[in-house]
mmCIF file of the N, C-alpha and C atoms, coordinates in Angstrom:
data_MODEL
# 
_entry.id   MODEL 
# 
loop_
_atom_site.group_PDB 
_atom_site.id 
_atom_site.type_symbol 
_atom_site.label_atom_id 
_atom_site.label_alt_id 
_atom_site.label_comp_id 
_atom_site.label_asym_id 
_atom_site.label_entity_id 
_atom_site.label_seq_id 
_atom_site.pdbx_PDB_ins_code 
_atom_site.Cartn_x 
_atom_site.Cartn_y 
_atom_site.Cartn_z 
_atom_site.occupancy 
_atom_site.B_iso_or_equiv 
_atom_site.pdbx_formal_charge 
_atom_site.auth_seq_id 
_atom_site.auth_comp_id 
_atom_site.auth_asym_id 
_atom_site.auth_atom_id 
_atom_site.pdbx_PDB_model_num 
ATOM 1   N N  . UNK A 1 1  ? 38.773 103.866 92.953  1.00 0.00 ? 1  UNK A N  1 
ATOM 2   C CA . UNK A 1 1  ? 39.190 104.315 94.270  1.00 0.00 ? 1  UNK A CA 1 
ATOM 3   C C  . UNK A 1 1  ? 40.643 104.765 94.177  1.00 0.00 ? 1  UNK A C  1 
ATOM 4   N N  . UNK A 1 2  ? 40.511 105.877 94.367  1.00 0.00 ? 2  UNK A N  1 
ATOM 5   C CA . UNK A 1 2  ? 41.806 106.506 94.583  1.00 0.00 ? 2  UNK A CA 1 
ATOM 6   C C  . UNK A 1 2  ? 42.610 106.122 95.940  1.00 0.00 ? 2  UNK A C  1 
ATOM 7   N N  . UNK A 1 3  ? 43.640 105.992 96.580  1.00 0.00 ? 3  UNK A N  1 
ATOM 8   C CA . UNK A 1 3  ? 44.240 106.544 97.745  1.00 0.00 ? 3  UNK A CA 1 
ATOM 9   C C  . UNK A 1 3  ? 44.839 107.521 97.813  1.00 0.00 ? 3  UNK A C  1 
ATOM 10  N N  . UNK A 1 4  ? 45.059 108.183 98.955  1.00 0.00 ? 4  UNK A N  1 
ATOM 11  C CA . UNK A 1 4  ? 45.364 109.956 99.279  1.00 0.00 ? 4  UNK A CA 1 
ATOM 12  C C  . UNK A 1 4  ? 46.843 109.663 99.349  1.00 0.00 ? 4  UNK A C  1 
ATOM 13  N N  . UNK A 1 5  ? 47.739 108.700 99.381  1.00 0.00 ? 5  UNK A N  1 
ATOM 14  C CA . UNK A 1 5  ? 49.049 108.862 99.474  1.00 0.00 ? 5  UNK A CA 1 
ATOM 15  C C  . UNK A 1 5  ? 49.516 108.271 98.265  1.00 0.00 ? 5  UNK A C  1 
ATOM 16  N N  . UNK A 1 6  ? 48.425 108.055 96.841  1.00 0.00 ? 6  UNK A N  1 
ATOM 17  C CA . UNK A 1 6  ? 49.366 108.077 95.741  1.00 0.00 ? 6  UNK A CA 1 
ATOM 18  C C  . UNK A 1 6  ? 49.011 109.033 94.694  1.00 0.00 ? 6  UNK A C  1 
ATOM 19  N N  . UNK A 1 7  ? 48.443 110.050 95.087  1.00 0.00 ? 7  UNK A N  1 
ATOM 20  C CA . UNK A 1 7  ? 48.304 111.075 94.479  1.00 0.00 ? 7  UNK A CA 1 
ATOM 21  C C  . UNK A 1 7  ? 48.927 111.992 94.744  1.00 0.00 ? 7  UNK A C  1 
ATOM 22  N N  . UNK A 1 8  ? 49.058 113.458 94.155  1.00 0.00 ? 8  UNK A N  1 
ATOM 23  C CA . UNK A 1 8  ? 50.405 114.684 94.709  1.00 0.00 ? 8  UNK A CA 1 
ATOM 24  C C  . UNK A 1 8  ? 48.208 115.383 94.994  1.00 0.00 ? 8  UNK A C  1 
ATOM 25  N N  . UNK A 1 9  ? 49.308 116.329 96.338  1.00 0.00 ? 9  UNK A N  1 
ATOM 26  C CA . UNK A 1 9  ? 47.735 117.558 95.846  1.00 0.00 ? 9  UNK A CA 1 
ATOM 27  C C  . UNK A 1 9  ? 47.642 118.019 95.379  1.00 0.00 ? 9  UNK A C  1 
ATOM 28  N N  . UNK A 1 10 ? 48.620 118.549 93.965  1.00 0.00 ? 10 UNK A N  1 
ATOM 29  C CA . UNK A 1 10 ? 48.459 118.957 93.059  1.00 0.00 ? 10 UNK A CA 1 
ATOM 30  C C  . UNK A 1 10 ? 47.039 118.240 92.173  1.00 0.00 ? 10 UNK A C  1 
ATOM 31  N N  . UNK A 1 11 ? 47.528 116.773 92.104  1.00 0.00 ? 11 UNK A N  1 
ATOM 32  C CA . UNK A 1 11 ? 46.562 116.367 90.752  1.00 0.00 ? 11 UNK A CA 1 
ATOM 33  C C  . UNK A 1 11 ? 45.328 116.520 91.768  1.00 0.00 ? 11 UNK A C  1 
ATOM 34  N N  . UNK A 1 12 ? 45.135 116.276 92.955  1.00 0.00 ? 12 UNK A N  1 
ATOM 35  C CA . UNK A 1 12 ? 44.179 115.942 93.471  1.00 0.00 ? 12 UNK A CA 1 
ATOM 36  C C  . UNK A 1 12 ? 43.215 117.208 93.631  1.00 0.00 ? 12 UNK A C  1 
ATOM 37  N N  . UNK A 1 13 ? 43.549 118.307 94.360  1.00 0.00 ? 13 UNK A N  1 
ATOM 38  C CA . UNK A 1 13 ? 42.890 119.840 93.948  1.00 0.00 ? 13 UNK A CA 1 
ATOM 39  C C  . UNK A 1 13 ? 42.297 119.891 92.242  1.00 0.00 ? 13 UNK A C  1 
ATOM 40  N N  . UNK A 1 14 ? 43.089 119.261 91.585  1.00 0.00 ? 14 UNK A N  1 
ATOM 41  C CA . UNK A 1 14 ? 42.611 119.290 89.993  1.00 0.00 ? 14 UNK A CA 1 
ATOM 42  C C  . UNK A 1 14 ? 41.414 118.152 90.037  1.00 0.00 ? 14 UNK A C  1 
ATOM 43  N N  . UNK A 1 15 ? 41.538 117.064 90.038  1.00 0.00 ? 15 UNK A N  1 
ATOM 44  C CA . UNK A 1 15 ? 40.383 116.390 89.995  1.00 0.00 ? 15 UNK A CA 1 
ATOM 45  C C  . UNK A 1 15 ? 39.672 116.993 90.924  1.00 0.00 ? 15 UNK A C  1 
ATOM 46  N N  . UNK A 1 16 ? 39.516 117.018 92.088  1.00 0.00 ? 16 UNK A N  1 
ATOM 47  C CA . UNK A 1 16 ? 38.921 117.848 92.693  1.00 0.00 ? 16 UNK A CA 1 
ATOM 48  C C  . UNK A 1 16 ? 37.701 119.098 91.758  1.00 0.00 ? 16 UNK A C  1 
ATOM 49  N N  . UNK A 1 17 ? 38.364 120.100 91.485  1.00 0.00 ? 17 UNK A N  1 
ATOM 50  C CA . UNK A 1 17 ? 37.888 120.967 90.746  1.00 0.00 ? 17 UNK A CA 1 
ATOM 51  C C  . UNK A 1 17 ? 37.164 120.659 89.249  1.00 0.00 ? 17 UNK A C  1 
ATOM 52  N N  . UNK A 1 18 ? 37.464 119.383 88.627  1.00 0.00 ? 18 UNK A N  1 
ATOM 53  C CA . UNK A 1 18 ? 36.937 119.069 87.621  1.00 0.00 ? 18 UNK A CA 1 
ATOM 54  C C  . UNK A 1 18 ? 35.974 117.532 87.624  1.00 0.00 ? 18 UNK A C  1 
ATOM 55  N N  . UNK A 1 19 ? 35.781 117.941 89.064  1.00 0.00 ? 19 UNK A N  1 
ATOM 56  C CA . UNK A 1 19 ? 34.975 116.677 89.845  1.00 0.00 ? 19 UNK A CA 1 
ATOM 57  C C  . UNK A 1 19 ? 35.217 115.294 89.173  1.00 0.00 ? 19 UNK A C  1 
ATOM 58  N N  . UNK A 1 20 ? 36.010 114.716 89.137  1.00 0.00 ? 20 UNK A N  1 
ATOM 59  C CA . UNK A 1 20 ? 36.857 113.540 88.754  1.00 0.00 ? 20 UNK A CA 1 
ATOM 60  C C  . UNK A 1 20 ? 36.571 113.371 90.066  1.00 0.00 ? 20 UNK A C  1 
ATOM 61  N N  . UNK A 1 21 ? 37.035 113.464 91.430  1.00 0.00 ? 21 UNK A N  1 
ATOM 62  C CA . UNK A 1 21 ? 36.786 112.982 92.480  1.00 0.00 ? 21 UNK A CA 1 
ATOM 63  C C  . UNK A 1 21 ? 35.746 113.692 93.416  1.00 0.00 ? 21 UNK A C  1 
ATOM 64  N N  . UNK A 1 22 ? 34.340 113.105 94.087  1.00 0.00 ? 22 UNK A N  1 
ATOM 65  C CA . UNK A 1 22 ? 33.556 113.808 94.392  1.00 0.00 ? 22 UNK A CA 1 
ATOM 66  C C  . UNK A 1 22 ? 33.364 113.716 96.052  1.00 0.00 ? 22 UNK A C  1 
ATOM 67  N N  . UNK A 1 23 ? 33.757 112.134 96.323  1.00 0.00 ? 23 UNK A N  1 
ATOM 68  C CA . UNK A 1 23 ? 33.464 111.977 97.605  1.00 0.00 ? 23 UNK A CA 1 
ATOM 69  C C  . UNK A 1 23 ? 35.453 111.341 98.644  1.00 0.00 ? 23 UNK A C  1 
ATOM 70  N N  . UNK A 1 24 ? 34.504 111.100 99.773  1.00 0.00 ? 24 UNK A N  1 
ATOM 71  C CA . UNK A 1 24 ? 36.184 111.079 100.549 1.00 0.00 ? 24 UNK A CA 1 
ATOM 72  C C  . UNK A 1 24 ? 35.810 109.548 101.056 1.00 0.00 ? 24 UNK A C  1 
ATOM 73  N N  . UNK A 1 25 ? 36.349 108.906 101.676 1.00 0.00 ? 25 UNK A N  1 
ATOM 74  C CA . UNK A 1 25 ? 36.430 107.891 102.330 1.00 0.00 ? 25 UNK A CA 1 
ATOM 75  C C  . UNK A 1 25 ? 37.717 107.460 103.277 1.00 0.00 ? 25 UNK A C  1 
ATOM 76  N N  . UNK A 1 26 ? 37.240 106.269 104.618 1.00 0.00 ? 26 UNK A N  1 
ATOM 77  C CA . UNK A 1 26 ? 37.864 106.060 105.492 1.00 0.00 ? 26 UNK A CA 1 
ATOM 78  C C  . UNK A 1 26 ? 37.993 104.489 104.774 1.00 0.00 ? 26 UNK A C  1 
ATOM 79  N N  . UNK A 1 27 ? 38.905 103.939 104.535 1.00 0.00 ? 27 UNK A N  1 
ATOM 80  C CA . UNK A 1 27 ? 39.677 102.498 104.339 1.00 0.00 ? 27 UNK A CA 1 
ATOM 81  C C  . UNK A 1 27 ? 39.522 101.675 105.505 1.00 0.00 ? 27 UNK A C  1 
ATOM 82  N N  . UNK A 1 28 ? 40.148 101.855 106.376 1.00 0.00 ? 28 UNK A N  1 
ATOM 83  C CA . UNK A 1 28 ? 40.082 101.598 107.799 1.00 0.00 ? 28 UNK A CA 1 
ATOM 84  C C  . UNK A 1 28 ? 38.627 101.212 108.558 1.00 0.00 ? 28 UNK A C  1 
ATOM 85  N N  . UNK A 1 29 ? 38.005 102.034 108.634 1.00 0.00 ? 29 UNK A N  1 
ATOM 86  C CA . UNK A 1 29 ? 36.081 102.128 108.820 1.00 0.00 ? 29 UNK A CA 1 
ATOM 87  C C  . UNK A 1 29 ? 34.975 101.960 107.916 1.00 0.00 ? 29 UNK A C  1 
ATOM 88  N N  . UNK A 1 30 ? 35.188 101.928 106.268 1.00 0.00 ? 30 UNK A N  1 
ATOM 89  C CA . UNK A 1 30 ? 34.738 101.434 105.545 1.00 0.00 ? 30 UNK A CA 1 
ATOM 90  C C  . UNK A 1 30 ? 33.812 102.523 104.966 1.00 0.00 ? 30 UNK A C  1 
ATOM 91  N N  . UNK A 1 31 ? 33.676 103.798 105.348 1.00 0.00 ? 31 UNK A N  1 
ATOM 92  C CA . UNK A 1 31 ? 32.968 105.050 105.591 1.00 0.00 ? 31 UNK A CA 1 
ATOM 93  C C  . UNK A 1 31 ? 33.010 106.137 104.340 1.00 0.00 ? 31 UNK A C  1 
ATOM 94  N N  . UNK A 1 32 ? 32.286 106.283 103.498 1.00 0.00 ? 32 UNK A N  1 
ATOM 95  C CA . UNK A 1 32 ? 32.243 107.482 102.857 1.00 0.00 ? 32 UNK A CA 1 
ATOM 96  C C  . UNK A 1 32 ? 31.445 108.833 102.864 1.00 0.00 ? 32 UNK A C  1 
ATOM 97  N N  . UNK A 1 33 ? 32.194 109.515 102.224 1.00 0.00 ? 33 UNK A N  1 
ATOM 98  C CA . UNK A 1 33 ? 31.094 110.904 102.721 1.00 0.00 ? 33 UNK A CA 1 
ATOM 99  C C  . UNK A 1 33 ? 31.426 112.071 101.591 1.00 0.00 ? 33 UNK A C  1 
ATOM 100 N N  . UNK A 1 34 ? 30.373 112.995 101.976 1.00 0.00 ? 34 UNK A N  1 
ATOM 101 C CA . UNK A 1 34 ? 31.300 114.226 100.866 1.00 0.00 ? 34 UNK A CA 1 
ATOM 102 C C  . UNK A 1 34 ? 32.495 114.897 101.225 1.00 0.00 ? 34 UNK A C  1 
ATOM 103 N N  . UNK A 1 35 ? 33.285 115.283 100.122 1.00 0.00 ? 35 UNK A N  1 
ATOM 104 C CA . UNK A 1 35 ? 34.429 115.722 100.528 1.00 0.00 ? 35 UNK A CA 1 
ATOM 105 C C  . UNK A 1 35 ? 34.376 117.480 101.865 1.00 0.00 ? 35 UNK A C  1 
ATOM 106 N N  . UNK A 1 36 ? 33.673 117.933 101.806 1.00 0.00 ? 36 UNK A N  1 
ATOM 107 C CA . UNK A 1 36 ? 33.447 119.039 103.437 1.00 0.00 ? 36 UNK A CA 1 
ATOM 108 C C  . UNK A 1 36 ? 33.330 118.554 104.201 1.00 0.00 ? 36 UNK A C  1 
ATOM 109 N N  . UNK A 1 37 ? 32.648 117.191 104.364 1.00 0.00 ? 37 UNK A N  1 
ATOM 110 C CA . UNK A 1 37 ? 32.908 116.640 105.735 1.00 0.00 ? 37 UNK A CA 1 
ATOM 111 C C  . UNK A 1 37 ? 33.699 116.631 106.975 1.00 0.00 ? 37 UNK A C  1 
ATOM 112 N N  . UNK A 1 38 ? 32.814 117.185 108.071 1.00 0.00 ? 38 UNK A N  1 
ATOM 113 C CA . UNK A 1 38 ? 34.222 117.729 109.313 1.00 0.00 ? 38 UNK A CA 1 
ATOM 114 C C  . UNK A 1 38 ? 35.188 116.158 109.695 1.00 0.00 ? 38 UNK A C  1 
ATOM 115 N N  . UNK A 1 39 ? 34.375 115.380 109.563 1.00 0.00 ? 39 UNK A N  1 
ATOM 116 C CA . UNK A 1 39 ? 34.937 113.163 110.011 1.00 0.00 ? 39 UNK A CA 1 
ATOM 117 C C  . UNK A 1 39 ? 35.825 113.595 108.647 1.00 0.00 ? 39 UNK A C  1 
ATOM 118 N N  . UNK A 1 40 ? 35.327 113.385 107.682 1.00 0.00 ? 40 UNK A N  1 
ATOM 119 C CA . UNK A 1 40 ? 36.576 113.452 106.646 1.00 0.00 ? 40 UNK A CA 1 
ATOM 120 C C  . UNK A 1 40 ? 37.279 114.264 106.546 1.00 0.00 ? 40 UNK A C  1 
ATOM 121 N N  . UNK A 1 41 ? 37.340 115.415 107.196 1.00 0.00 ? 41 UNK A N  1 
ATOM 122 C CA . UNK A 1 41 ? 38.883 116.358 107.015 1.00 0.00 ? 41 UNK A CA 1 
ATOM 123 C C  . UNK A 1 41 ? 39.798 116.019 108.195 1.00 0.00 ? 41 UNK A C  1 
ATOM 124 N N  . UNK A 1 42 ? 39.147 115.488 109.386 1.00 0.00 ? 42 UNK A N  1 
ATOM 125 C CA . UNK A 1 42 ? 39.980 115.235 110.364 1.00 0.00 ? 42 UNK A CA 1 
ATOM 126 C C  . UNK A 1 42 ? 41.241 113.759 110.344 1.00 0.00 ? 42 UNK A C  1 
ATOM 127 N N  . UNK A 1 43 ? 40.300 113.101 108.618 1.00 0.00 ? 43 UNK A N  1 
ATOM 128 C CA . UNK A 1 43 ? 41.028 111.549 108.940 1.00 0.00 ? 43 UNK A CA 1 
ATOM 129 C C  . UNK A 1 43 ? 42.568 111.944 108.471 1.00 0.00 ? 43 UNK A C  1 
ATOM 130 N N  . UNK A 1 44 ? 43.184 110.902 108.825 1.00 0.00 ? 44 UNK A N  1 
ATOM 131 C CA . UNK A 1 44 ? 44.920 110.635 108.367 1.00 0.00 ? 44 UNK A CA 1 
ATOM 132 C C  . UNK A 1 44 ? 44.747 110.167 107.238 1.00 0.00 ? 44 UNK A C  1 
ATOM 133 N N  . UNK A 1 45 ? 45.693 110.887 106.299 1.00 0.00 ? 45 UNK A N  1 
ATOM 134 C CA . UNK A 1 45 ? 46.396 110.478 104.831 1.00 0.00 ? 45 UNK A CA 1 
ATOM 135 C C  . UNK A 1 45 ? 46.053 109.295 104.474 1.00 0.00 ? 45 UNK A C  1 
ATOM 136 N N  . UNK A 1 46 ? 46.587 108.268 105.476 1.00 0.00 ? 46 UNK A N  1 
ATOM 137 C CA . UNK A 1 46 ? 47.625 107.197 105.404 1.00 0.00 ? 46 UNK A CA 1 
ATOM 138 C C  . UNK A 1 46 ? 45.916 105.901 105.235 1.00 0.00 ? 46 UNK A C  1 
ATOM 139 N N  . UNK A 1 47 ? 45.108 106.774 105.128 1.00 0.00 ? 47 UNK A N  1 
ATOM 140 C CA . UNK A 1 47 ? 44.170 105.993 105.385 1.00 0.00 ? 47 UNK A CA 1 
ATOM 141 C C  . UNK A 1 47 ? 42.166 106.143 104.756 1.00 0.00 ? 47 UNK A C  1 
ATOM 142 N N  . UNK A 1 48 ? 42.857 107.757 104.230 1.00 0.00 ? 48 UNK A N  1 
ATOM 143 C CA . UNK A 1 48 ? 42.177 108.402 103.235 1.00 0.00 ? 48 UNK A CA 1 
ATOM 144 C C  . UNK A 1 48 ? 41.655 108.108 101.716 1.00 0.00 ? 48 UNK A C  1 
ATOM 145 N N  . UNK A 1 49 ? 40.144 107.452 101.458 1.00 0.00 ? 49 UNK A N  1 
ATOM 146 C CA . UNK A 1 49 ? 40.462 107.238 99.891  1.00 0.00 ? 49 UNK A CA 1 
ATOM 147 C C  . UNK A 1 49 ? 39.444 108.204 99.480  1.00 0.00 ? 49 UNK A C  1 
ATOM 148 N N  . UNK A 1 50 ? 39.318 108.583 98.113  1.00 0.00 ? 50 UNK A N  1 
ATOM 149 C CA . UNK A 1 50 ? 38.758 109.155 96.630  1.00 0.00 ? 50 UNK A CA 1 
ATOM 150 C C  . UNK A 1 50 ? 37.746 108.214 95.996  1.00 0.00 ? 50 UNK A C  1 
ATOM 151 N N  . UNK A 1 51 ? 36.760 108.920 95.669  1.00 0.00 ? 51 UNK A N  1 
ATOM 152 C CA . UNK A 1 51 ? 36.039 107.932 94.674  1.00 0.00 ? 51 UNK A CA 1 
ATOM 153 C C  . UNK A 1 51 ? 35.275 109.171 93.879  1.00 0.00 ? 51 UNK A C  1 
ATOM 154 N N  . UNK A 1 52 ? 34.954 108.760 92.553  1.00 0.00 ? 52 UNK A N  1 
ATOM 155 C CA . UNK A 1 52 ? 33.947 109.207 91.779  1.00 0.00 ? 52 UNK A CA 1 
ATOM 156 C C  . UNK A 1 52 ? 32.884 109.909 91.845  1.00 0.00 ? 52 UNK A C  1 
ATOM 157 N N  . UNK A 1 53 ? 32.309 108.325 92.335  1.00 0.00 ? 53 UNK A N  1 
ATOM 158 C CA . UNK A 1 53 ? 31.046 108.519 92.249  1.00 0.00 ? 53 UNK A CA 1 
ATOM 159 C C  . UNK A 1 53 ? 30.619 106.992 93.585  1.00 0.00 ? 53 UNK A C  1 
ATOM 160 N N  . UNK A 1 54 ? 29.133 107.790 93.952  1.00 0.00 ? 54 UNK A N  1 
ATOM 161 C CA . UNK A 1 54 ? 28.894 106.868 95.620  1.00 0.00 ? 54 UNK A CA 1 
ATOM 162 C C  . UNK A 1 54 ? 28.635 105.575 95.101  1.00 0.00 ? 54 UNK A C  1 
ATOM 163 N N  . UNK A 1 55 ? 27.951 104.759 93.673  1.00 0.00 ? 55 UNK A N  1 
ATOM 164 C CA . UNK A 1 55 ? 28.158 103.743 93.320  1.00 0.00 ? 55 UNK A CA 1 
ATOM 165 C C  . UNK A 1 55 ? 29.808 102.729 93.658  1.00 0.00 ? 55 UNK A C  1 
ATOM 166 N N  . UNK A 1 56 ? 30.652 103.428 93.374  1.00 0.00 ? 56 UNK A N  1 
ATOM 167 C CA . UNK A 1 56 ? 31.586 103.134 93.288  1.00 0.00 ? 56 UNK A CA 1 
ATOM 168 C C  . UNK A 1 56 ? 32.488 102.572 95.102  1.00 0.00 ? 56 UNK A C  1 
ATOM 169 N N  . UNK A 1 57 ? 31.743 103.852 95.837  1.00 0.00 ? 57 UNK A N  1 
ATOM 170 C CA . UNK A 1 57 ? 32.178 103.380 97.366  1.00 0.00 ? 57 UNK A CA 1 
ATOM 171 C C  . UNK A 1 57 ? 31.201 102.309 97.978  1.00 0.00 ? 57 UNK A C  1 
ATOM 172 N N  . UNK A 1 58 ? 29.602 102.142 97.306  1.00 0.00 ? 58 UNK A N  1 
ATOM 173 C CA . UNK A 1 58 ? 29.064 101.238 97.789  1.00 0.00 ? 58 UNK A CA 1 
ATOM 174 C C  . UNK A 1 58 ? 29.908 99.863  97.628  1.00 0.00 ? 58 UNK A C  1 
ATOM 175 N N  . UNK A 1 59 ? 29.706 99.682  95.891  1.00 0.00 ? 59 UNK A N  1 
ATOM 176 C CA . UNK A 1 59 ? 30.365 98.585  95.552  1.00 0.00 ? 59 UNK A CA 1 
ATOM 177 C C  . UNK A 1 59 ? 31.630 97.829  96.364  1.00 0.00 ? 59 UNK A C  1 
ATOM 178 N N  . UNK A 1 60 ? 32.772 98.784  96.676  1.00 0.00 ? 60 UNK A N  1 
ATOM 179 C CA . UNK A 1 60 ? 33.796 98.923  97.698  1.00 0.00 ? 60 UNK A CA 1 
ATOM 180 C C  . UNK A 1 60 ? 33.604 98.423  98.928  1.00 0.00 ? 60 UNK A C  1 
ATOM 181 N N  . UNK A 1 61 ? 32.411 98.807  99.226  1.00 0.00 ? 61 UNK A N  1 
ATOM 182 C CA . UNK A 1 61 ? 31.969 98.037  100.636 1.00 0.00 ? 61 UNK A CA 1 
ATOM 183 C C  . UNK A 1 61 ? 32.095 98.633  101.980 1.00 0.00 ? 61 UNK A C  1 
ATOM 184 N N  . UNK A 1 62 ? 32.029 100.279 101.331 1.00 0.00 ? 62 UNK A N  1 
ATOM 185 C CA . UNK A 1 62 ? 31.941 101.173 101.908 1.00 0.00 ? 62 UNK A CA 1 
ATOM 186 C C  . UNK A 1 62 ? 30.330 101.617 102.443 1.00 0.00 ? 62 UNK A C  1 
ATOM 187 N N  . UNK A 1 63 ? 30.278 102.255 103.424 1.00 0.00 ? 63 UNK A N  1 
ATOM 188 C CA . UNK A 1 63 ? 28.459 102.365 104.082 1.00 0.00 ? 63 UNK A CA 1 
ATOM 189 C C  . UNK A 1 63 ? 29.002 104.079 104.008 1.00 0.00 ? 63 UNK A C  1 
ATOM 190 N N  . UNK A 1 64 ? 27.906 105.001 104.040 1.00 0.00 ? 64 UNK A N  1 
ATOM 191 C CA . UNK A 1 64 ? 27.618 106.537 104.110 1.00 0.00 ? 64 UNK A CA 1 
ATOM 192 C C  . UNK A 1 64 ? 27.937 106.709 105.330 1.00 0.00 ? 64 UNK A C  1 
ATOM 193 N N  . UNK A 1 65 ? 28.137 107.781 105.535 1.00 0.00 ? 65 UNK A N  1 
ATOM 194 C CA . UNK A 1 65 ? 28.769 108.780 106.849 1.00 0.00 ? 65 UNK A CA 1 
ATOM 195 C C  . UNK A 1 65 ? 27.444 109.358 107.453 1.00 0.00 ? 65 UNK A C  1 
ATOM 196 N N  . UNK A 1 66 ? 27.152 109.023 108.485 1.00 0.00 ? 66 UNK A N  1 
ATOM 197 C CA . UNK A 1 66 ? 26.050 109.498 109.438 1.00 0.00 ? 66 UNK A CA 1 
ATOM 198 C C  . UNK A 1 66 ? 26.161 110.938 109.696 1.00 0.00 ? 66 UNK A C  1 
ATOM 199 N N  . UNK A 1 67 ? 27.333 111.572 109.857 1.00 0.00 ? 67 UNK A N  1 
ATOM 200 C CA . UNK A 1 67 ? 27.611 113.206 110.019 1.00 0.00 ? 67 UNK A CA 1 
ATOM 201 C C  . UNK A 1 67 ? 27.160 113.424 108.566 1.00 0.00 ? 67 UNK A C  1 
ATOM 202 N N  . UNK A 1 68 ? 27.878 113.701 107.661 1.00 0.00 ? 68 UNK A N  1 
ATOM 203 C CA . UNK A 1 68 ? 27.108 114.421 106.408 1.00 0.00 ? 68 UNK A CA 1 
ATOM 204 C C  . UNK A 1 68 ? 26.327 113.599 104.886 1.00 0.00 ? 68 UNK A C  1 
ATOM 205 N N  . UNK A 1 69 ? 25.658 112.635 105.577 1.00 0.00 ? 69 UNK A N  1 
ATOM 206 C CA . UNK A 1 69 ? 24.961 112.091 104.497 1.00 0.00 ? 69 UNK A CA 1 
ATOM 207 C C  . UNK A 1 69 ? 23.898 111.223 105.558 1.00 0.00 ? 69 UNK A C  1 
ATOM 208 N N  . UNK A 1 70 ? 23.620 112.044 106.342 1.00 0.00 ? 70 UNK A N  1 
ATOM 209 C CA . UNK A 1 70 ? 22.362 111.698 107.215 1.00 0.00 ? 70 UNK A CA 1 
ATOM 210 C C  . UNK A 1 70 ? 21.067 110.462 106.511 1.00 0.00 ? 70 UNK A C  1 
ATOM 211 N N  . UNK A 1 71 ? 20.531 111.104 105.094 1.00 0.00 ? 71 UNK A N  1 
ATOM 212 C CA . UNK A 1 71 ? 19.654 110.341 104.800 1.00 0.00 ? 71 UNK A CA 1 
ATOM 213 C C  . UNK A 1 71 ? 20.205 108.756 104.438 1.00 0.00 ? 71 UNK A C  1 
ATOM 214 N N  . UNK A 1 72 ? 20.576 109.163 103.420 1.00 0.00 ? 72 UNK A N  1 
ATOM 215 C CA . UNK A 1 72 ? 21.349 107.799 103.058 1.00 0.00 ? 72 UNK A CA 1 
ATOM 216 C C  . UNK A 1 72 ? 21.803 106.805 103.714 1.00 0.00 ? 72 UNK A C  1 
ATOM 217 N N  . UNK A 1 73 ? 22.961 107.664 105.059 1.00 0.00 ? 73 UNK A N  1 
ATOM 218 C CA . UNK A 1 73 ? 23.285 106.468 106.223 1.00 0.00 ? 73 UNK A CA 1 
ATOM 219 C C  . UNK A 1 73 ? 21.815 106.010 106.906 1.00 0.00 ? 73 UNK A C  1 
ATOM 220 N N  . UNK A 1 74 ? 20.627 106.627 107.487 1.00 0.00 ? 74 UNK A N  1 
ATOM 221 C CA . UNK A 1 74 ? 19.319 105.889 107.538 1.00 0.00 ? 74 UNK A CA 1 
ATOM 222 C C  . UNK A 1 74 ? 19.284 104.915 106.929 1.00 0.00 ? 74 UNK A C  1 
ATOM 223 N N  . UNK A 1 75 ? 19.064 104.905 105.621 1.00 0.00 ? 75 UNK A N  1 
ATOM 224 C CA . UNK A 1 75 ? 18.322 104.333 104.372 1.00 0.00 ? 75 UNK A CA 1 
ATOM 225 C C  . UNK A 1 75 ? 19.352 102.846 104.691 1.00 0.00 ? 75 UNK A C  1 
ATOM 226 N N  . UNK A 1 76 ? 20.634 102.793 104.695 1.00 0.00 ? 76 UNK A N  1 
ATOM 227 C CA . UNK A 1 76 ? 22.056 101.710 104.958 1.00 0.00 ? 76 UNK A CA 1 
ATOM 228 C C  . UNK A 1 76 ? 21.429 101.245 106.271 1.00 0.00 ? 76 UNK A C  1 
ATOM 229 N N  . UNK A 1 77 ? 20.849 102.035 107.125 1.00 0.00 ? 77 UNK A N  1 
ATOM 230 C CA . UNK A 1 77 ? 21.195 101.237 108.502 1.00 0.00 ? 77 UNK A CA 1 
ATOM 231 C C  . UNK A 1 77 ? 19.683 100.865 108.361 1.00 0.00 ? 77 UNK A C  1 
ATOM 232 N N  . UNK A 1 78 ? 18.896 100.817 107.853 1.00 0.00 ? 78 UNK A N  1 
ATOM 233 C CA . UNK A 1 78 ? 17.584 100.266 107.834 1.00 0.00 ? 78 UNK A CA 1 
ATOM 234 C C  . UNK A 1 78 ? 17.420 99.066  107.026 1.00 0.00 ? 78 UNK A C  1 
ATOM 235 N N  . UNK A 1 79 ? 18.496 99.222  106.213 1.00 0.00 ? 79 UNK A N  1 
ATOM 236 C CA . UNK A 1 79 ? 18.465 97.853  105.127 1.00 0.00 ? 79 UNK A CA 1 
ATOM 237 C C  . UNK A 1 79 ? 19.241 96.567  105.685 1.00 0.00 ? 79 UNK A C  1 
ATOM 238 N N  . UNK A 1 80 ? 20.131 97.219  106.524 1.00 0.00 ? 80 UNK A N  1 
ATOM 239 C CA . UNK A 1 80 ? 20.953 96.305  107.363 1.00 0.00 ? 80 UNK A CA 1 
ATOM 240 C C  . UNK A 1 80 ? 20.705 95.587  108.819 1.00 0.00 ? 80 UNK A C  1 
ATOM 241 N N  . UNK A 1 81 ? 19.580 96.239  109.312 1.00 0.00 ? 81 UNK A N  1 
ATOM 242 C CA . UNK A 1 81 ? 19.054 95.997  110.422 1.00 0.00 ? 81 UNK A CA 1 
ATOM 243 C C  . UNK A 1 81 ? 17.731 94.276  110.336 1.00 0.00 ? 81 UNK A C  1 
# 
């Protein structure tokens, strides 16, 4: 897990592009999603994380984003129910 305020956007556009980082996440809400996500472009810096790969945000204790990972957040809220 990366955070968005200890990276430059330099490196981060680079991982980015060499998919080192694939998905976005909310710290705060516990929330991951893909990085186009309209919820994830709107969040604050200060509160923004990076991950890999979605293993990695589960583990974290992070749940999928209902806006752009529709199935998956199902699949979370059915297992949790």
């Amino acid at each position: 897990m990366i955070r968005h305020n200890d990276i430059t956007d330099k490196d981060l556009r680079s991982k980015i592009k060499h998919q080192e980082i694939r998905f976005g996440g909310n710290s705060k809400l516990k929330i991951y999603g893909t990085l186009s996500c309209a919820s994830g472009k709107k969040m604050k810096r200060e509160i923004r994380v990076f991950f890999f790969e979605e293993t990695l945000a589960i583990n974290k204790g992070f749940r999928p984003c209902g806006l752009c990972m529709k199935e998956a957040y199902k699949k979370w809220k059915n297992e949790t129910i």
